[in-house]
mmCIF file of the N, C-alpha and C atoms, coordinates in Angstrom:
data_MODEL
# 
_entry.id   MODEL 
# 
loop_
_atom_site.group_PDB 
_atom_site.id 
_atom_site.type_symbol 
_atom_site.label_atom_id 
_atom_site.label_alt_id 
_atom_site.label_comp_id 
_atom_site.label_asym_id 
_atom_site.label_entity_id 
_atom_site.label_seq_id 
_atom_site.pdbx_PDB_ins_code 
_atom_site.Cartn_x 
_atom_site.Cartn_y 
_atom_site.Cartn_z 
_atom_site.occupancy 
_atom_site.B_iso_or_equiv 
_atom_site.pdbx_formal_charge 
_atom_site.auth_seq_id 
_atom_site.auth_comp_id 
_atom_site.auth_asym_id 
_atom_site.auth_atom_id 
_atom_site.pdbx_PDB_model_num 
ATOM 1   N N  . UNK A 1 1  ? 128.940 90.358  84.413  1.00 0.00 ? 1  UNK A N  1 
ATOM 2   C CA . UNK A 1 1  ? 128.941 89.569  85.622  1.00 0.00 ? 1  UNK A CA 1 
ATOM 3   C C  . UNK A 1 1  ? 127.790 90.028  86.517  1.00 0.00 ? 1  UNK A C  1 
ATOM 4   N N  . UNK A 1 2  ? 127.627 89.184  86.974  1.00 0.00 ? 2  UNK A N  1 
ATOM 5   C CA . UNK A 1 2  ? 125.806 89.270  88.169  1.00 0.00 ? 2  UNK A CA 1 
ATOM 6   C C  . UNK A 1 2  ? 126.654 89.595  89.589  1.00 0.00 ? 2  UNK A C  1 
ATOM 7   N N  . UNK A 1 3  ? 126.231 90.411  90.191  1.00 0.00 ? 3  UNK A N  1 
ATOM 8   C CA . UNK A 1 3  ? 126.924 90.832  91.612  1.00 0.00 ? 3  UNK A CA 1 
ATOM 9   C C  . UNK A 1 3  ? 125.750 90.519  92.623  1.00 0.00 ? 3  UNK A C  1 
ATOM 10  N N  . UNK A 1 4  ? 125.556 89.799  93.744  1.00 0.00 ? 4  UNK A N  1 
ATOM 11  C CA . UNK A 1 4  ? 124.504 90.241  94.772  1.00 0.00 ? 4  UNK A CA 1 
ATOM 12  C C  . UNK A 1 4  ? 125.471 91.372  95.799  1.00 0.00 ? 4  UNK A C  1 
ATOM 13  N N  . UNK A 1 5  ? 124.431 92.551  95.841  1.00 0.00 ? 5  UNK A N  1 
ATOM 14  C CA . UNK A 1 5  ? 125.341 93.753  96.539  1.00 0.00 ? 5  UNK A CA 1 
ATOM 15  C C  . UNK A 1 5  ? 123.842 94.238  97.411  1.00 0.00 ? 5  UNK A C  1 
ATOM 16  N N  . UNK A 1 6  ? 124.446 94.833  98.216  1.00 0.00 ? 6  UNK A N  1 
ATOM 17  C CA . UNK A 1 6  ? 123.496 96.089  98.990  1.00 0.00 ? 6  UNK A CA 1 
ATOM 18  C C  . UNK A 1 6  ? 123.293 97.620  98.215  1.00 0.00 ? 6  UNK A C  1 
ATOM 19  N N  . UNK A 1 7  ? 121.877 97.912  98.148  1.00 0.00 ? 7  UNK A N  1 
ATOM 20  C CA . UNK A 1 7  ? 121.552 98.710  97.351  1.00 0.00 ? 7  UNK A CA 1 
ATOM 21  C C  . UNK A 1 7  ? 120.809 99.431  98.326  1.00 0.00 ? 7  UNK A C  1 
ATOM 22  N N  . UNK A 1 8  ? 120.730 101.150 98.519  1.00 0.00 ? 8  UNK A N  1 
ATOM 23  C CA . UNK A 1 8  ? 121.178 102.140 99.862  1.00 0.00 ? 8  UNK A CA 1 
ATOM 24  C C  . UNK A 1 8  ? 119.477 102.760 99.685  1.00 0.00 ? 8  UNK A C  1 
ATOM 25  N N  . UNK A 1 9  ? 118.511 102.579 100.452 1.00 0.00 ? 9  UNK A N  1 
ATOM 26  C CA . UNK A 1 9  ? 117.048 103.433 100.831 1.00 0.00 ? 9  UNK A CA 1 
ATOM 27  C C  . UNK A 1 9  ? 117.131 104.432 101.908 1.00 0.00 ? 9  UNK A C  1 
ATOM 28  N N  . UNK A 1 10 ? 115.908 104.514 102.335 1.00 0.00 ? 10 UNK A N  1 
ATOM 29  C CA . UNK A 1 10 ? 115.946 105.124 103.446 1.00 0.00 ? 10 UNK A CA 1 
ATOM 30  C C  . UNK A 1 10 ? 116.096 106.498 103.578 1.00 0.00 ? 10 UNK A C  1 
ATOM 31  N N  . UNK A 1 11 ? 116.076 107.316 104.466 1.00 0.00 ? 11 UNK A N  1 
ATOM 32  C CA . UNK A 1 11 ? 116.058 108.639 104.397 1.00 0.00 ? 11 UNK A CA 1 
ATOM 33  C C  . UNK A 1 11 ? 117.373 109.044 104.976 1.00 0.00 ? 11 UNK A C  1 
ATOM 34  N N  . UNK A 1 12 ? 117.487 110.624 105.053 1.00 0.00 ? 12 UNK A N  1 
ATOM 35  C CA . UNK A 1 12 ? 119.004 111.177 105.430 1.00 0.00 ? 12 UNK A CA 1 
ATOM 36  C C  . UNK A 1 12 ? 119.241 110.902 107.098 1.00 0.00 ? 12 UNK A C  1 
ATOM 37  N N  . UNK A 1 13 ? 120.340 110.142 107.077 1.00 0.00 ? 13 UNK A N  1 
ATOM 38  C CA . UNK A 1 13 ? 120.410 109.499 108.602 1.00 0.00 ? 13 UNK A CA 1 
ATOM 39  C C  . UNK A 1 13 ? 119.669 108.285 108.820 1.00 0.00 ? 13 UNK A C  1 
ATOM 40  N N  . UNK A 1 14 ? 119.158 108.074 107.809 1.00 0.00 ? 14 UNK A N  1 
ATOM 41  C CA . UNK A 1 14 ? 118.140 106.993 108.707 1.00 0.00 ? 14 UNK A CA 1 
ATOM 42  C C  . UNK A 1 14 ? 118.355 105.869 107.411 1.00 0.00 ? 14 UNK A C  1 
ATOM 43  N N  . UNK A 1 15 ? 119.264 105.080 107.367 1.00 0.00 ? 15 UNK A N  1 
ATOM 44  C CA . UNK A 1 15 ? 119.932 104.046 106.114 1.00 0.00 ? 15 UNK A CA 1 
ATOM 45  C C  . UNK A 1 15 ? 118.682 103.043 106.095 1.00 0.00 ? 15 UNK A C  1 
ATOM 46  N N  . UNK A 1 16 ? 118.673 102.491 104.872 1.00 0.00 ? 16 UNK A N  1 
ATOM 47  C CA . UNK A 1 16 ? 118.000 101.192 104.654 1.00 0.00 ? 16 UNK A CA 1 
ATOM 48  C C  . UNK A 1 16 ? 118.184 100.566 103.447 1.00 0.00 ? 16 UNK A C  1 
ATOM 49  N N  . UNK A 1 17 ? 118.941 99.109  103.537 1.00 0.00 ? 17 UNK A N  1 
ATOM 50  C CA . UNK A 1 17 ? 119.466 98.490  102.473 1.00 0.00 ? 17 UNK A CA 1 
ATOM 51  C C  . UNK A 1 17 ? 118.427 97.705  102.199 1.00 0.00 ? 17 UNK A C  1 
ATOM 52  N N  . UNK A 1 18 ? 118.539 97.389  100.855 1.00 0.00 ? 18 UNK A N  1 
ATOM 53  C CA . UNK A 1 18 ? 118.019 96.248  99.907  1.00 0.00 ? 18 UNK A CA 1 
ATOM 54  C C  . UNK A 1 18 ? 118.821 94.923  99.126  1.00 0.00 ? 18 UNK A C  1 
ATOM 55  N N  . UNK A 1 19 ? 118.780 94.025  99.374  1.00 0.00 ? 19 UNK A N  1 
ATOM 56  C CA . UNK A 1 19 ? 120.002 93.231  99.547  1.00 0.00 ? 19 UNK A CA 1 
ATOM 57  C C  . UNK A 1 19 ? 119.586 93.027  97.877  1.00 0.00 ? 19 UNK A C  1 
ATOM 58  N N  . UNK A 1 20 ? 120.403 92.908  96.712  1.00 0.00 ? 20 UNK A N  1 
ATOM 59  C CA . UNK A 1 20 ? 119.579 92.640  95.279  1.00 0.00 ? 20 UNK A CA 1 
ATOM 60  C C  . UNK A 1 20 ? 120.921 91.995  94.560  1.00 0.00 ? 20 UNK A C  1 
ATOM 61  N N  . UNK A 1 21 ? 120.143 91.462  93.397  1.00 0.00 ? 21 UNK A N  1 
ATOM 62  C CA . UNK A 1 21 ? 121.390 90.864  92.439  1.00 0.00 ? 21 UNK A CA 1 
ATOM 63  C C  . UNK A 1 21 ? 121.052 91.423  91.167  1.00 0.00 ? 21 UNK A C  1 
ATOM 64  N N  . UNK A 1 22 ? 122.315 92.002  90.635  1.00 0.00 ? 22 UNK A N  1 
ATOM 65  C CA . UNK A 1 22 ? 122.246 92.808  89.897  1.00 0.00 ? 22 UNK A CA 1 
ATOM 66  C C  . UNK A 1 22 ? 123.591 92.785  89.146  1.00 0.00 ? 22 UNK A C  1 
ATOM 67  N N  . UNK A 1 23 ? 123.432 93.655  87.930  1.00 0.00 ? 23 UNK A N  1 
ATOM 68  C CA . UNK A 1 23 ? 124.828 93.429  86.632  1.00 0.00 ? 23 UNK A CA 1 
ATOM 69  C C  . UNK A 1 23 ? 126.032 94.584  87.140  1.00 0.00 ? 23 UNK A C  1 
ATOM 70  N N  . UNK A 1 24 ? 126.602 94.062  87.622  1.00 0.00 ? 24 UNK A N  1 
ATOM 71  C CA . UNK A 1 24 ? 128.226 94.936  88.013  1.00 0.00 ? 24 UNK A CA 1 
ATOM 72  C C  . UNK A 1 24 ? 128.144 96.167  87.380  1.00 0.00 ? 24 UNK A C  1 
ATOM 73  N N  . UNK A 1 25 ? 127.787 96.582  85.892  1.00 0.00 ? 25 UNK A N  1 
ATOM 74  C CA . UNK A 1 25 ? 127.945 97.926  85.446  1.00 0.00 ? 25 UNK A CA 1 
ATOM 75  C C  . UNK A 1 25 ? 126.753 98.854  85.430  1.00 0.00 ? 25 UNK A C  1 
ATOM 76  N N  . UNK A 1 26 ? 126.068 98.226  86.430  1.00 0.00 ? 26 UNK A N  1 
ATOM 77  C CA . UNK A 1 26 ? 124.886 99.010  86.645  1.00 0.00 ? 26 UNK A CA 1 
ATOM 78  C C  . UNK A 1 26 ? 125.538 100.091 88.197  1.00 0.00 ? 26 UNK A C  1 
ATOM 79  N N  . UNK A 1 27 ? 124.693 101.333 88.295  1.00 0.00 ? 27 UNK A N  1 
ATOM 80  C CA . UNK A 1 27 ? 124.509 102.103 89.734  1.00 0.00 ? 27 UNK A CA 1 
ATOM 81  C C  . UNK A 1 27 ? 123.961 100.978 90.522  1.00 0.00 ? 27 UNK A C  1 
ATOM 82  N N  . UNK A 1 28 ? 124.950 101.967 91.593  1.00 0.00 ? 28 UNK A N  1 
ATOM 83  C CA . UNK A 1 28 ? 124.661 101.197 93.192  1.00 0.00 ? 28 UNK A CA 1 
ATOM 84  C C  . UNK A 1 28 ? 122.942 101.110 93.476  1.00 0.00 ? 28 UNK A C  1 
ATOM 85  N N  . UNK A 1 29 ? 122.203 102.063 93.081  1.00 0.00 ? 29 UNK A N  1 
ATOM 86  C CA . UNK A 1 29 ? 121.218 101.972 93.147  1.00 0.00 ? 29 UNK A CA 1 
ATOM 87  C C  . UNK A 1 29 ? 119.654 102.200 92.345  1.00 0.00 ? 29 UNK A C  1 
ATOM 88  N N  . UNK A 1 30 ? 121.203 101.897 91.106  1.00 0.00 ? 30 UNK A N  1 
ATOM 89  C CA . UNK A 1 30 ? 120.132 101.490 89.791  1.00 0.00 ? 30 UNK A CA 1 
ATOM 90  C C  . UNK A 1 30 ? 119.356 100.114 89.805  1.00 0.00 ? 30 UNK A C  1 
ATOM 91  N N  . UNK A 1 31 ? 119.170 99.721  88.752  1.00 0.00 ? 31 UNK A N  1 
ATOM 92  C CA . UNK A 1 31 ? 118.112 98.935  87.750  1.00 0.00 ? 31 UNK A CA 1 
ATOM 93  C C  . UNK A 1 31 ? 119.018 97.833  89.131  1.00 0.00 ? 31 UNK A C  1 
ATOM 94  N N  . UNK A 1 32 ? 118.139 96.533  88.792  1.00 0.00 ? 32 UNK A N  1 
ATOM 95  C CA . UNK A 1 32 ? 118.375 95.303  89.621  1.00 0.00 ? 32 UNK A CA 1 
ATOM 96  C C  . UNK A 1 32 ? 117.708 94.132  88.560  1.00 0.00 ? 32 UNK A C  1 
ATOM 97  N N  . UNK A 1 33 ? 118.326 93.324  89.056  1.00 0.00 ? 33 UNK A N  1 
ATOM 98  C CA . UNK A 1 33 ? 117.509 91.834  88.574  1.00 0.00 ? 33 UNK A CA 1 
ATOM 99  C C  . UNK A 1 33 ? 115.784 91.646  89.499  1.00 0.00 ? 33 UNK A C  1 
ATOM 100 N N  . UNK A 1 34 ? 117.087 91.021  90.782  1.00 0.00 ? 34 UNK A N  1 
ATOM 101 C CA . UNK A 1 34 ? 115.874 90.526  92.072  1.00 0.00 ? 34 UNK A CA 1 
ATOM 102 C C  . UNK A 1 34 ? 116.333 91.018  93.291  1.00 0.00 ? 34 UNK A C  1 
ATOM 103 N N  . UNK A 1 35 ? 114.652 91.390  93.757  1.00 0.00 ? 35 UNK A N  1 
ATOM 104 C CA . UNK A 1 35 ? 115.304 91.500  95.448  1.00 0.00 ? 35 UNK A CA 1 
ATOM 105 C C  . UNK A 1 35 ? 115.068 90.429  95.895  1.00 0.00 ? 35 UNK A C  1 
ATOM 106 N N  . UNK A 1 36 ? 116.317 90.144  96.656  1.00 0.00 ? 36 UNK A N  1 
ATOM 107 C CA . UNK A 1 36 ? 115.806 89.028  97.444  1.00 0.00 ? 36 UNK A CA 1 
ATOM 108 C C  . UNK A 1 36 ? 116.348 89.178  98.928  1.00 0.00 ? 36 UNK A C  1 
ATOM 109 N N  . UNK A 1 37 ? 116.310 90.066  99.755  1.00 0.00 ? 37 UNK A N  1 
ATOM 110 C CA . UNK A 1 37 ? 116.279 90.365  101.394 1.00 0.00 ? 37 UNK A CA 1 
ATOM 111 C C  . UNK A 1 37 ? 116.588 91.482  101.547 1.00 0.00 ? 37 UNK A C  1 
ATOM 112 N N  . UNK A 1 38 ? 116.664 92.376  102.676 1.00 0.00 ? 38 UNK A N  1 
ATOM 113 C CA . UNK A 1 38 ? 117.045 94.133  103.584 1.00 0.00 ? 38 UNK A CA 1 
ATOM 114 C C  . UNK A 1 38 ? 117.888 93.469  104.770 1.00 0.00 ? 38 UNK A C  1 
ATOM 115 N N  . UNK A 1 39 ? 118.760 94.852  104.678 1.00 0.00 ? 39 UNK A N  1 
ATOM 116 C CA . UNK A 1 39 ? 119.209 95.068  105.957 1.00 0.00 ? 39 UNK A CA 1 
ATOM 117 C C  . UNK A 1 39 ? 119.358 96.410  106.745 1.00 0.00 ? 39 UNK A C  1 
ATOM 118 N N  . UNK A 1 40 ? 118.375 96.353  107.667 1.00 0.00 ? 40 UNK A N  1 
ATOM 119 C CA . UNK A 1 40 ? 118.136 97.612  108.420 1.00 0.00 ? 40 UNK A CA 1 
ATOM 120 C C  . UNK A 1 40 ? 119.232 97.754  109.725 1.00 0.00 ? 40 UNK A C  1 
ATOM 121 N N  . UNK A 1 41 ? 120.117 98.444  109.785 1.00 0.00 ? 41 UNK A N  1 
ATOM 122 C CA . UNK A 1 41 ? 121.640 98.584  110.187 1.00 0.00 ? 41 UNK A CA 1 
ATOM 123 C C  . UNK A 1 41 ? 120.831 99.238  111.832 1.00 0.00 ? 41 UNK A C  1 
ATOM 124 N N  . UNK A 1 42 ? 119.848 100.536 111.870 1.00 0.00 ? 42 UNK A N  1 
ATOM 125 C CA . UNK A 1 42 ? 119.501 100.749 112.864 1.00 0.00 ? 42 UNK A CA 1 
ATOM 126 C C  . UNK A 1 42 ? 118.324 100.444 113.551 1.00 0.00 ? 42 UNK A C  1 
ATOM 127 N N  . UNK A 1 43 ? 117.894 98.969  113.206 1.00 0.00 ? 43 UNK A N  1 
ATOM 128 C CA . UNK A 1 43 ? 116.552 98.035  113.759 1.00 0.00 ? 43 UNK A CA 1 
ATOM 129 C C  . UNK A 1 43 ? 116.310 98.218  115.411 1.00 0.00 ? 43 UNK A C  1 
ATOM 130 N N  . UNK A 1 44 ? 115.406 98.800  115.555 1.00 0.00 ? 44 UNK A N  1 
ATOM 131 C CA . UNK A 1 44 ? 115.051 98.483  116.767 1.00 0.00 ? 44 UNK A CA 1 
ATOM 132 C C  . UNK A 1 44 ? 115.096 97.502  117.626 1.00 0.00 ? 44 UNK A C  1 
ATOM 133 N N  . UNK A 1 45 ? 115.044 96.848  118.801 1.00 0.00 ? 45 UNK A N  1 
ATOM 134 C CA . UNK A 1 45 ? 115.273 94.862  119.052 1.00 0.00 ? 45 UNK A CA 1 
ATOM 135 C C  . UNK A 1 45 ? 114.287 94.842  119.028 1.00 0.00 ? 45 UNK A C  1 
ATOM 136 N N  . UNK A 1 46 ? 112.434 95.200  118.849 1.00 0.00 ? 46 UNK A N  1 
ATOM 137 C CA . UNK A 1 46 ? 111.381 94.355  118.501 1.00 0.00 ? 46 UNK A CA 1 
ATOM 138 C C  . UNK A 1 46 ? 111.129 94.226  117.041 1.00 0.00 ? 46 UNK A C  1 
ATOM 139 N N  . UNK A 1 47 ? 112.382 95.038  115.936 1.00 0.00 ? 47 UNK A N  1 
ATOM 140 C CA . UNK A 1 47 ? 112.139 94.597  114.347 1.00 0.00 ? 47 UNK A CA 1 
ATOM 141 C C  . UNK A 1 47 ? 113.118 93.957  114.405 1.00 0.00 ? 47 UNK A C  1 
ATOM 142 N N  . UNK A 1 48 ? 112.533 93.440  112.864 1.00 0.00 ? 48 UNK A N  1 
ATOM 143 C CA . UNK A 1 48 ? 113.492 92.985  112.285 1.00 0.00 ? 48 UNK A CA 1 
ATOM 144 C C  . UNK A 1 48 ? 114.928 93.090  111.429 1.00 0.00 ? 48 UNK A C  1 
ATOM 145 N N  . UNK A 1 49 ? 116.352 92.858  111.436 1.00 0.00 ? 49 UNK A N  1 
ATOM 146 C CA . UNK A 1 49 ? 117.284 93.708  111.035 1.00 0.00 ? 49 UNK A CA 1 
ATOM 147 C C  . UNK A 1 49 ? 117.711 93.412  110.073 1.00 0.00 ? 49 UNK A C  1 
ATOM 148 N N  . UNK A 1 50 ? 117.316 91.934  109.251 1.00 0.00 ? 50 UNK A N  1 
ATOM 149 C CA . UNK A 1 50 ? 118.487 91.415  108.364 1.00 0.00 ? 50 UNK A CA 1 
ATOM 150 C C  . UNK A 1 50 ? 117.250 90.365  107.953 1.00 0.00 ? 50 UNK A C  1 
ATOM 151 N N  . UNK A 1 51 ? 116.681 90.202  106.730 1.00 0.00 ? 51 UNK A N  1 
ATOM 152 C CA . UNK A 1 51 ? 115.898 89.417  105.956 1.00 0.00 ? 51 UNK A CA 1 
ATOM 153 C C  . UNK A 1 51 ? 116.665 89.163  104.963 1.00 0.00 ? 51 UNK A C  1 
ATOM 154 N N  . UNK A 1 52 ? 117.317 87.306  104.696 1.00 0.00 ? 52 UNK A N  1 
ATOM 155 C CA . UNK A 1 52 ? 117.746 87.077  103.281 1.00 0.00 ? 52 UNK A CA 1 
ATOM 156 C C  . UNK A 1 52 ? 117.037 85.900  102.614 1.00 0.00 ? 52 UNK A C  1 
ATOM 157 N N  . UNK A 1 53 ? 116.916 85.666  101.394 1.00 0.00 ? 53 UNK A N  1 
ATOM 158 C CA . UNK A 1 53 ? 115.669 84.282  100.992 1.00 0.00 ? 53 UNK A CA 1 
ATOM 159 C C  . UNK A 1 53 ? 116.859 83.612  100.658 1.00 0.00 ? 53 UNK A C  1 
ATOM 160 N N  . UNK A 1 54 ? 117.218 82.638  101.443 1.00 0.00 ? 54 UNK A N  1 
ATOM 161 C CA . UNK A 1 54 ? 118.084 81.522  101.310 1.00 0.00 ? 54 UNK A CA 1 
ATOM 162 C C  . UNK A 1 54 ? 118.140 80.754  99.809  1.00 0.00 ? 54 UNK A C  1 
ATOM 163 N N  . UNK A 1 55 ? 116.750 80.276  99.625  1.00 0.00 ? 55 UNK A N  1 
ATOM 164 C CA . UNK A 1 55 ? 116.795 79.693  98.147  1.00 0.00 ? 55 UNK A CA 1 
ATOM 165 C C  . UNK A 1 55 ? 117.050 80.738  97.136  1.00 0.00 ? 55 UNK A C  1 
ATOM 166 N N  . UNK A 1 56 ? 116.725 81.779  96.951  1.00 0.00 ? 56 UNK A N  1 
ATOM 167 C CA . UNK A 1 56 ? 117.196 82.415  96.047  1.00 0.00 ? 56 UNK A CA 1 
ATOM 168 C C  . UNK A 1 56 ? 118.510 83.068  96.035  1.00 0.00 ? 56 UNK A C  1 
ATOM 169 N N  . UNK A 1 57 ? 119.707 83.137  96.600  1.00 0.00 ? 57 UNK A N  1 
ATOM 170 C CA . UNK A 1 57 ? 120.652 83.801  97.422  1.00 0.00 ? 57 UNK A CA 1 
ATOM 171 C C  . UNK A 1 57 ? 121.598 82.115  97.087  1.00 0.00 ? 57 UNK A C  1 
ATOM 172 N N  . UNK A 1 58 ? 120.937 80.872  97.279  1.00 0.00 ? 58 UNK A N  1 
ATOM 173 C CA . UNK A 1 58 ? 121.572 79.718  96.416  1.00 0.00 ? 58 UNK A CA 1 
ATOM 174 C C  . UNK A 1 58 ? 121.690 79.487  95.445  1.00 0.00 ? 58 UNK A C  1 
ATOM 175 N N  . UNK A 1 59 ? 120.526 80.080  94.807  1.00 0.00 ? 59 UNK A N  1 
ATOM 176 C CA . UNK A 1 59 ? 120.298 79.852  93.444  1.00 0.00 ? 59 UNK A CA 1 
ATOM 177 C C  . UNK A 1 59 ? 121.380 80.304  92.471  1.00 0.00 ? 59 UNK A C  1 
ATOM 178 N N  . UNK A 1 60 ? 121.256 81.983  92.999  1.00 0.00 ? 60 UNK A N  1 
ATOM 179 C CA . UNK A 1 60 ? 122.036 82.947  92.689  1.00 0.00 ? 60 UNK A CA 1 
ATOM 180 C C  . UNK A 1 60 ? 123.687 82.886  92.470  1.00 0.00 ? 60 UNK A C  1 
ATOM 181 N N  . UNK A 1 61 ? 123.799 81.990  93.613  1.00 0.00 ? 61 UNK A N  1 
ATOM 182 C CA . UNK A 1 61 ? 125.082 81.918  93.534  1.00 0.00 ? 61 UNK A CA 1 
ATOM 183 C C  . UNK A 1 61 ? 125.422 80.204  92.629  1.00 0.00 ? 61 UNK A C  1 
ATOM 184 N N  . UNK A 1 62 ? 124.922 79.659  92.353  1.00 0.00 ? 62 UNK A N  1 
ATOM 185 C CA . UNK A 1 62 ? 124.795 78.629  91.840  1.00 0.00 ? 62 UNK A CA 1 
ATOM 186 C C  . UNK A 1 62 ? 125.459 78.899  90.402  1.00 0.00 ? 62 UNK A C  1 
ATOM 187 N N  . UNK A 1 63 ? 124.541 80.088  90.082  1.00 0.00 ? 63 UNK A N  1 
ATOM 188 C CA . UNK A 1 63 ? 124.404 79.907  87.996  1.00 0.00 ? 63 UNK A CA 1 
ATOM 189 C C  . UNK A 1 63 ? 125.634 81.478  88.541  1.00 0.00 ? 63 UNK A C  1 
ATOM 190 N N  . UNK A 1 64 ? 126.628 81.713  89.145  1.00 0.00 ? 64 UNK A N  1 
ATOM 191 C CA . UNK A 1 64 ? 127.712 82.081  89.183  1.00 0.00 ? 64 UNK A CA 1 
ATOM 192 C C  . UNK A 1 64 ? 127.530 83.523  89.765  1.00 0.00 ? 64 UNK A C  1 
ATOM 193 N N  . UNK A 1 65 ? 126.572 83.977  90.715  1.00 0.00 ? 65 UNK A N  1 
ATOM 194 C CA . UNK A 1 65 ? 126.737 85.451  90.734  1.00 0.00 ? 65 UNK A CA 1 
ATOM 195 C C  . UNK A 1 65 ? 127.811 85.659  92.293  1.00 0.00 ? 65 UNK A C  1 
ATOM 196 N N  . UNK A 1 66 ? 128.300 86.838  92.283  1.00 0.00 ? 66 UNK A N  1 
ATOM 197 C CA . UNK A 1 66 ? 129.356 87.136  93.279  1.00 0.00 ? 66 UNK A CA 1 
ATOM 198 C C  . UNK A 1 66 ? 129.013 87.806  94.113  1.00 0.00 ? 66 UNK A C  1 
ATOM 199 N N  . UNK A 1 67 ? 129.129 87.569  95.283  1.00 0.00 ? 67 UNK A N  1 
ATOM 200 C CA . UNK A 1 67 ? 128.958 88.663  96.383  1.00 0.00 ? 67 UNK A CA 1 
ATOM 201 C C  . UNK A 1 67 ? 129.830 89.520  96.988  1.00 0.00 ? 67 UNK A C  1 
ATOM 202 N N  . UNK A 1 68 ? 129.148 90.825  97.609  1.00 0.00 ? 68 UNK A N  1 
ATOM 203 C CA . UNK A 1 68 ? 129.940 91.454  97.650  1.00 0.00 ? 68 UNK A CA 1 
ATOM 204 C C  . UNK A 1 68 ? 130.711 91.484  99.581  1.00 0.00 ? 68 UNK A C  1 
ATOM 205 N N  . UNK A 1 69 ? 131.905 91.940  99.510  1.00 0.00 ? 69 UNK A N  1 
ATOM 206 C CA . UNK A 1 69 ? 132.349 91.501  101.210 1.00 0.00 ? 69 UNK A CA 1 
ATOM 207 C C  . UNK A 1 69 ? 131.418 92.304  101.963 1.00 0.00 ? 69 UNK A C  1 
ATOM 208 N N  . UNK A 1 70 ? 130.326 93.070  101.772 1.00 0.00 ? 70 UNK A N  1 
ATOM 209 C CA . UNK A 1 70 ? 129.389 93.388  102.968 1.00 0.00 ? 70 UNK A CA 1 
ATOM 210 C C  . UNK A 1 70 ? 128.103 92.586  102.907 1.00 0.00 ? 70 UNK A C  1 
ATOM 211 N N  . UNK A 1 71 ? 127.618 91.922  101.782 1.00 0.00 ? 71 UNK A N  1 
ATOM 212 C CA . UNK A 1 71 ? 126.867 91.135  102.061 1.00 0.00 ? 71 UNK A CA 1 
ATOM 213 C C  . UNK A 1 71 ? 127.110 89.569  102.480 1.00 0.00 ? 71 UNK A C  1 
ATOM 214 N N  . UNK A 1 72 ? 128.440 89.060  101.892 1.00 0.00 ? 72 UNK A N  1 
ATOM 215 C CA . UNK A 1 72 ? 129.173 88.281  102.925 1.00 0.00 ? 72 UNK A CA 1 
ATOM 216 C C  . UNK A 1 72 ? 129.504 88.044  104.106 1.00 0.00 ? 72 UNK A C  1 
ATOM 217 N N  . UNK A 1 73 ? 129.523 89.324  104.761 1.00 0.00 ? 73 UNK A N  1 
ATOM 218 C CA . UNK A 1 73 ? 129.659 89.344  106.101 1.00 0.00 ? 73 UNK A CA 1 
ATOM 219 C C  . UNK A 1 73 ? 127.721 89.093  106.844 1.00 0.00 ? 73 UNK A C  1 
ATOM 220 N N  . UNK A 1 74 ? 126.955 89.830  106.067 1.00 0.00 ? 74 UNK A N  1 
ATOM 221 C CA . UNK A 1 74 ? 125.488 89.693  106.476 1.00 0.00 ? 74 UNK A CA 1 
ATOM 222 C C  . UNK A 1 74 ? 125.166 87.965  106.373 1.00 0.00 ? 74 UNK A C  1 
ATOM 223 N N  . UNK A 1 75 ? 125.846 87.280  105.677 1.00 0.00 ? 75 UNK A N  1 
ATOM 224 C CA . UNK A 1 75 ? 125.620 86.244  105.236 1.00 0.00 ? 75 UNK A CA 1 
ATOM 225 C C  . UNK A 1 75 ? 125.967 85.057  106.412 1.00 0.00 ? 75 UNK A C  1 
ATOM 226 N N  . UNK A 1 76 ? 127.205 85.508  106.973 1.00 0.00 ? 76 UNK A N  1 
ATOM 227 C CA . UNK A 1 76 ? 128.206 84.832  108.053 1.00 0.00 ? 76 UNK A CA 1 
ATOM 228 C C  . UNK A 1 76 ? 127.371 85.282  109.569 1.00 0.00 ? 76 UNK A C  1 
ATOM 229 N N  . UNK A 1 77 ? 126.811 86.492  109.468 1.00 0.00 ? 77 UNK A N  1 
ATOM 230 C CA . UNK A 1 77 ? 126.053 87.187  110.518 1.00 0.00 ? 77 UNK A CA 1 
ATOM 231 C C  . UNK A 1 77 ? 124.641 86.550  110.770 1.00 0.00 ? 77 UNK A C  1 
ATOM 232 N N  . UNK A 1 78 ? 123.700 86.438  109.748 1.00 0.00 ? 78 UNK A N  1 
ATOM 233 C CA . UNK A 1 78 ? 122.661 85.958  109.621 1.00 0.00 ? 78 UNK A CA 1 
ATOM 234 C C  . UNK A 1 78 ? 122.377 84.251  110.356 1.00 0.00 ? 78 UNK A C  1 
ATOM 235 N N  . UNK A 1 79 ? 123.885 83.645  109.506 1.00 0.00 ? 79 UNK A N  1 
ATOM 236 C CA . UNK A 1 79 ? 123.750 81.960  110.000 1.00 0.00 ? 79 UNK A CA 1 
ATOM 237 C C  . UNK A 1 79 ? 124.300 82.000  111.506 1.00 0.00 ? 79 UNK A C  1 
ATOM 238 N N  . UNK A 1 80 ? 125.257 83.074  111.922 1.00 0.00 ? 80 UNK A N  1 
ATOM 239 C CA . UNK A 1 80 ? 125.456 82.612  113.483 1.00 0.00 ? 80 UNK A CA 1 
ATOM 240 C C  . UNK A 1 80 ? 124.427 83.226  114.367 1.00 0.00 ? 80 UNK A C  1 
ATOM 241 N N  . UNK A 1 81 ? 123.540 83.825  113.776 1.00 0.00 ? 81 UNK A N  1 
ATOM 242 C CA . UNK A 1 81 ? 122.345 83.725  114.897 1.00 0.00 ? 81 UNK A CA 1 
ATOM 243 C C  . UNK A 1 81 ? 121.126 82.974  114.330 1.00 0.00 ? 81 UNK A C  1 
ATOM 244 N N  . UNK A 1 82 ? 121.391 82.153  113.332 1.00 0.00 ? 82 UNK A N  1 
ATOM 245 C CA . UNK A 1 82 ? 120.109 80.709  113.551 1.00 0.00 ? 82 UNK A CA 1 
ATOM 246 C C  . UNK A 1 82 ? 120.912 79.769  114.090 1.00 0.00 ? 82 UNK A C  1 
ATOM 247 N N  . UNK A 1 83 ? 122.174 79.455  114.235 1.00 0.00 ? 83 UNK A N  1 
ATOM 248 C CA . UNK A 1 83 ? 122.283 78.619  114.509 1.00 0.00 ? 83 UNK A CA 1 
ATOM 249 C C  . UNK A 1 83 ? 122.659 78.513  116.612 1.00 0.00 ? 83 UNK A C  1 
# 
């Protein structure tokens, strides 16, 4: 099964996700398919905090991949501040 999950960068204290889709029996921050967006949890307000590529993140979920409930929530987070 294809998972889109958050996959953990960044230095000690200082987090930085990689939003990726990737095979369930892989490490959290093993091998990946695609990246396709970050989420920087402690963004400054002149960066940016949360990059996702919509078409690919459709795509993805299209040909059946699953997300996980923290990138779900980035997902629900992301659209109530475009809209």
């Amino acid at each position: 099964m294809v998972v889109i999950r958050l996959s953990r960068g960044g230095a000690k204290a200082r987090p930085f996700f990689n939003i990726v889709v990737a095979d369930k029996r892989t490490r959290r921050d093993g091998r990946f398919i695609e990246r396709i967006g970050f989420y920087n949890p402690i963004a400054a307000n002149g960066e940016e905090g949360l990059r996702i590529s919509q078409d690919r993140m459709t795509y993805w979920k299209s040909v059946g991949a699953q997300t996980s409930d923290t990138v779900e929530r980035l997902l629900k987070q992301a659209a109530s501040k475009a809209a």
